[in-house]
Structure formats: structure tokens, C-alpha cells
N, C-alpha and C positions, 0 to 999 in steps of 0.2 A: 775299703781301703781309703786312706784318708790323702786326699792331696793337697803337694805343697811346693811352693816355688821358692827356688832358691835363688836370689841373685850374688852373684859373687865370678868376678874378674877373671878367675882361677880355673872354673869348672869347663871351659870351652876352648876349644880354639880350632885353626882353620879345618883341622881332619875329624873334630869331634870331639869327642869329652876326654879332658885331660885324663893321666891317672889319676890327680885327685876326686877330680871329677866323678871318675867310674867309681872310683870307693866307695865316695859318698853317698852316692845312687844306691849302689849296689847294697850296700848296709842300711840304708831307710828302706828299702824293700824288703829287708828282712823282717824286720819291726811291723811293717803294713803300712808304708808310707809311700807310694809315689811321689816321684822328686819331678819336675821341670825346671834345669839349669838357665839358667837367663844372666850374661852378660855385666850388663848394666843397670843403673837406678830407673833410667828412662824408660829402657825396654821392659822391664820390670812393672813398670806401675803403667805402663802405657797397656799393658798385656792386662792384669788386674782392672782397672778399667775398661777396657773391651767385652773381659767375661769377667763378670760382677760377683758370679757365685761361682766361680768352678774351685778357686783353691780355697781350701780352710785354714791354709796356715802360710807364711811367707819367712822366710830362715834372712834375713838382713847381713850381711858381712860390711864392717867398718874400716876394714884393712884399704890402705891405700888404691885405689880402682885406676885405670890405666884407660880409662876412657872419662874422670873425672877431671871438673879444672878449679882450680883453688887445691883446697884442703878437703881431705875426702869425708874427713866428720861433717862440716857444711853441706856437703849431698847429703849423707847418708843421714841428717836432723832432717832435711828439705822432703826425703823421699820417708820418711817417718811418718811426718806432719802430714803428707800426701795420704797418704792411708788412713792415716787417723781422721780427716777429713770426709775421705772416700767413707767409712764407717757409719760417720752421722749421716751423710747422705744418704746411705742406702737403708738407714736403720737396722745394722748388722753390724754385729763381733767381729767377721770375718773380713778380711784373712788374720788371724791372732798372730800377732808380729814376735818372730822370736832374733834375739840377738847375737853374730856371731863372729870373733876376731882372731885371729892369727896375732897382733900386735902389742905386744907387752904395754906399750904406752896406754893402750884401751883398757887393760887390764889392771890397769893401776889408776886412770882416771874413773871405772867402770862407777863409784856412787854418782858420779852426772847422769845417768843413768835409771832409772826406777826400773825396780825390780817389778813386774804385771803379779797380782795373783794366780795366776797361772802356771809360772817358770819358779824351776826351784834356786836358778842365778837369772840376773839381770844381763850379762854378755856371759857366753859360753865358749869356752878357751877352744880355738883351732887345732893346736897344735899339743893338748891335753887327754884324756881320756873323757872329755864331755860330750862326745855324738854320742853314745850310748843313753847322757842323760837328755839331753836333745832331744832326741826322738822318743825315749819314755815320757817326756812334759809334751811335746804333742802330738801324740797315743792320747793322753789322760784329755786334751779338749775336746775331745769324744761325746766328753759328758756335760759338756758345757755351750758345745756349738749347736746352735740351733740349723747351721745348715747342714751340717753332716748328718744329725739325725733326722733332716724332712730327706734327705739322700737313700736314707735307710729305709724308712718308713715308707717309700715309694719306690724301692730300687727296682723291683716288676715294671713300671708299667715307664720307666725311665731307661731300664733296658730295650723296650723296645724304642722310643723314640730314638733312642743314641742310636739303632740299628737301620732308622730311618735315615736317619742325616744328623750329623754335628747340630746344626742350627736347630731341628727340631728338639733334640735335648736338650738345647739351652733357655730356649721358646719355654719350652713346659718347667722345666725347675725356677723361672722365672716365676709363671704362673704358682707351682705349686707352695714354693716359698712368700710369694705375696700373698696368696690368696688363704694357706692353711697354718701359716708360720708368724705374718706381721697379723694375719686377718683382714684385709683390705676388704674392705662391703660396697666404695663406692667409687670403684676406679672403671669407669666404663671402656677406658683406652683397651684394660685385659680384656676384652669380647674380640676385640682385633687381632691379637695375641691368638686367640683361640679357633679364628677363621683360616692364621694363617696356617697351623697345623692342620686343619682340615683339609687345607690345600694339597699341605703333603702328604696324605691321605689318599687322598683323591688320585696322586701321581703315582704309589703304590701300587693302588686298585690299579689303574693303565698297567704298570711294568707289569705285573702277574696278567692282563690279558680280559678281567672281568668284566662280565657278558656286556654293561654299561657302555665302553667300548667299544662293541661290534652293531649299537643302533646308530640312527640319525637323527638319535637327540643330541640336540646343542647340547656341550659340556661343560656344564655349569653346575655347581654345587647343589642346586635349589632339585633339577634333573635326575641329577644322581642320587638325591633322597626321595625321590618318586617312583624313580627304577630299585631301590633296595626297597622300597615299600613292598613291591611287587612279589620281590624274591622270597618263597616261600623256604627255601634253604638256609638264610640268612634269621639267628633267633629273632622273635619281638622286641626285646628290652634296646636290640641294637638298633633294629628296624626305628622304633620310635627315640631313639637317642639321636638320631640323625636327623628325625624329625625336625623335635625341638631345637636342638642344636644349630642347626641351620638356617630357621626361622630366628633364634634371638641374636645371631652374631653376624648375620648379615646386613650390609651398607644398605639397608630399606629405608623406606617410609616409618615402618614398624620399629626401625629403631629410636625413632623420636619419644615412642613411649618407651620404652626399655628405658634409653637412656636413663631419662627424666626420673622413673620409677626406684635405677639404682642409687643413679645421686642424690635423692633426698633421701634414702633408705626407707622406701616403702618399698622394696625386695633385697631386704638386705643379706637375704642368702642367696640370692640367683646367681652372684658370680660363683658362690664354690658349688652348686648343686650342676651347674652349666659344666663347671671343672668336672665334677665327677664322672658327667656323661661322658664325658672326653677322654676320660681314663679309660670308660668301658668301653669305648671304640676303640682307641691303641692297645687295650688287651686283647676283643676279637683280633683286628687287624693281626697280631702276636702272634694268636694261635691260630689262625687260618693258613697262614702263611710259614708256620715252624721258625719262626725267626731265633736264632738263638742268642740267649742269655750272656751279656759281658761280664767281665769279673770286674 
């Protein structure tokens, strides 16, 4: 399912989502779109910003906002530009900006406007029969977004982190999108990334009670790869996934060399092989535990 945030004045208020609101929701889920209503321009991009990759598309409304001051075209180029900036930065498509007005004046200025290759209009009439084509234009970036299909291509081992915690979901599509999507070889910050999901791991293993737990070894990562060394119930490929894993992502000595080795790319595959392991531990993790699968 693809998600997308909508900002628009309209969709909220104090009890909840208006009835435009619910329509609109309720009709992009028909299609396969998750909607989050948002307010404001601010709120909006201040959200997009915070999580980088969770929406693939953002639905823009140019109609007068009631939390804007000036002229609401001046936000609504401002929080454009804002995205379209966010974009470069992050080296992402995403969120693919679509256009949306209630206001005849838009509609008749609408060539200030560029039409994206994407959308089959440049602003998409509120108050016309265009949510239909809306949400069939983005349906179709499907095929075009590179974060929606590394979403896809990993949705296994990203349902279990989401079942970890929000944060761990975010952590890892961080990872997976840098690391399998831009290609990153020399970013050694991702090893950090990657410890702290082992952390959450770690907290896991405690809630369920594993035997690690009930010694008086210090609980430390380094520890608990010594005591799943042990556990002969635990397969090998995990056993030594934990191994290595925990030797190259930890704040050591040993990380001087890592470092060093990824930024000049003399192992310019360790960060995704490192990832990999990491996937094969949140999949045990998965199924040892019956974790179930999100839609």
C-alpha cells in the first residue's frame, strides 16, 4: 500500500476528520493508498522531514489555508520549494508532489504551474470528478519510486522491525534504502545505525525472557554474542551473524580499522553484507517469536 500525506485545511478539525476528510481517506484506501491528513504547510513538511522515507507521495491543496498569512499561493510555492529541496538532499523522488484545488482561480491560472511526468494534470480539480484520477496517477508511481519498491522488496524483514518499534522500522528502511537503493559503500555513520537495532534486539530477547537474561553476565552486546555462541538450539548462520555483526558495529578499537577500510573503499561491500546479516537476525528474531505480519 502506498502512502501519502495529504495537507489540506479541510481534512481535520477539533473531533476529527471532517466529512471531507473521511471521503477522501476512505476513497484512497479503496485504490491502495493510505492517506495521513495533516493541517498545515508547516506541519506538513515539518512531518516529511522528520521521517524521510515513510510517505511516497504528498497531495498539496492550494485553496486558501486558515492557518496561512499572506496569500496562500506564497505558502503553498514556499512549501513546494521545501520538498523540492528535501528531494536533492536526500537523493530521492520522494514524496512525488501531486496538486490539489478547490478554487476556480487555480484553475484557471493552473499553466503557472508544470505539469510533473508523472500526473496526467498539473492541479487536480477538488470539487470535479479528479480523486478517481488522483489516486490512479499515484497508484502508477509504483513504477517509478524507488522507495516504494525497496518497501516491497523487503516488506518480510520490515514487518518485523515495525513490530519491534516504529523507530526500528525507520532505522532499517533508512539503512536499506541507503545502502541497496542509492548504494552507499562509504558511509560508516550506517554501522551505528545498525548497532542500534541490535540494541533493539537485545530488548526483545529480555521481554521474551532468553536464557541470556537469567546469568550474571554483564549485558552487553559483545556477551550476548558469546552466550548465543553457546546455544546450540539457536542455528549457526545466526549464531555467527551475531558474531560478526557485533565485532564490526561496535564503538571499539577495531573500529579504527573498519572505519578506515570503508571510507576508502577497500570493503566496499561490508556495509550491505553487514545489512544482510541484520536482516537474517530480524527474520529469526520474526520467527522465533511468531511475530505477525503488517499489511
Amino acid at each position: 500500500m502506498i502512502e501519502a500525506l495529504w495537507i489540506d485545511d479541510e481534512c481535520k478539525n477539533q473531533d476529527g476528520l471532517t466529512d471531507i476528510g473521511k471521503g477522501f481517506v476512505d476513497l484512497a484506501y479503496v485504490y491502495g493508498i493510505k492517506i495521513t491528513p495533516m493541517l498545515t504547510y508547516k506541519e506538513g513538511i515539518d512531518a516529511i522531514k522528520k521521517s524521510p522515507l515513510r510517505w511516497s507521495a504528498v497531495i498539496l491543496d492550494i485553496h486558501n489555508q486558515k492557518a496561512t498569512t499572506g496569500k496562500a499561493s506564497d505558502d503553498f510555492d514556499d512549501a513546494r520549494e521545501q520538498i523540492i529541496r528535501f528531494q536533492a538532499q536526500h537523493n530521492q523522488g520522494e514524496p512525488f508532489i501531486f496538486v490539489l484545488s478547490g478554487n476556480k482561480q487555480y484553475q484557471t491560472e493552473s499553466s503557472t504551474i508544470k505539469k510533473p511526468d508523472y500526473c496526467q494534470k498539473n492541479i487536480y480539480d477538488k470539487n470535479g470528478e479528479d480523486y478517481k484520477l488522483l489516486f490512479n496517477d499515484i497508484i502508477k508511481i509504483q513504477d517509478i519510486s524507488r522507495l516504494y519498491n525497496c518497501k516491497e522488496e523487503y516488506k518480510d524483514v520490515l514487518d518485523v522491525a515495525k513490530h519491534i518499534s516504529d523507530e526500528t522500522w525507520e532505522s532499517l528502511l533508512m539503512l536499506l534504502y541507503n545502502v541497496t537503493v542509492i548504494c552507499e559503500k562509504k558511509n560508516t555513520d550506517l554501522f551505528n545505525r545498525m548497532r542500534k537495532i541490535l540494541e533493539d534486539v537485545m530488548l526483545v530477547l529480555k521481554k521474551h525472557e532468553y536464557s541470556f537474561f537469567a546469568t550474571n553476565e554483564e549485558k552487553t552486546l559483545n556477551n550476548l554474542s558469546v552466550h548465543i555462541g553457546r546455544d546450540k538450539t539457536i542455528p549457526e548462520y545466526i549464531q555467527r551473524a551475531f558474531h560478526t555483526l557485533i565485532r564490526i558495529v561496535q564503538d571499539a578499537s577495531h573500529r579504527l580499522v573498519v572505519d578506515y577500510d570503508v571510507s576508502c573503499l577497500r570493503a566496499p561491500y561490508l556495509l550491505r553484507s553487514s545489512l544482510y546479516e541484520l536482516c537474517n537476525i530480524l527474520m529469526w528474531i520474526g520467527d522465533r517469536y511468531n511475530y505477525a505480519k503488517n499489511d
